[in-house]
N, C-alpha and C positions, 0 to 999 in steps of 0.2 A: 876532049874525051866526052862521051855522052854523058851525062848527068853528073859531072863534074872529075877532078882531078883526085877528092876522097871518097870516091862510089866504097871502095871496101871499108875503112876506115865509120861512114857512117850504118855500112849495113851489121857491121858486126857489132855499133852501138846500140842498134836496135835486136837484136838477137838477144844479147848477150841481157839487155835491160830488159827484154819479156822473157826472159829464161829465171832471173832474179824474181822481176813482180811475180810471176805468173808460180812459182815454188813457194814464195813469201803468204801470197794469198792462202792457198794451198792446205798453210801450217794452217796460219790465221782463222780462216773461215773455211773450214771443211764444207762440203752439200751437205744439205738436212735431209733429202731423201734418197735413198737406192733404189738406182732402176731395175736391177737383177740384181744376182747371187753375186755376180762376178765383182761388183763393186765394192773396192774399201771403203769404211766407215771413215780415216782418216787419210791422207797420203804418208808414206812411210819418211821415217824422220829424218833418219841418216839420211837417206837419199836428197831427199830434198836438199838440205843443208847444203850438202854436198854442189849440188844442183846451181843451189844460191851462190856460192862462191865462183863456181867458176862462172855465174852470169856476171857478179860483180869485177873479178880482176878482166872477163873482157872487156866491160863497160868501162873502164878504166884507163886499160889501153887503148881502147879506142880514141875516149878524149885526152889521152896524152898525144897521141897521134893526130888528134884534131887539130891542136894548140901547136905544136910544134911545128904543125904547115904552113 
């Protein structure tokens, strides 16, 4: 198979782990300036969180699925 036999398994590690950092930051380190109006000061919390988990259980499964092959 082209680029191996876990093409899904590592593409959904890397989703699912810049779905986490990329929310994680987010919290973390908000931008210090706004371009327009349209821009939040923070990212919304719930959401994020939200956000982070489901990056976290696929990064998860995914290396279960790594390991298990």
């Amino acid at each position: 198979m082209f680029l191996g036999d876990n093409l899904l398994a590592w593409l959904v590690l890397a989703i699912g782990g810049a779905m986490a950092a990329g929310n994680l930051m987010a919290i973390v380190r908000p931008p210090e300036t706004k371009n327009d109006d349209s821009d939040l000061e923070r990212a919304p919390l719930i959401r994020s969180i939200v956000f982070i988990a489901v990056g976290l259980v696929a990064s998860v499964w995914a290396i279960a699925s790594l390991i298990n092959s």
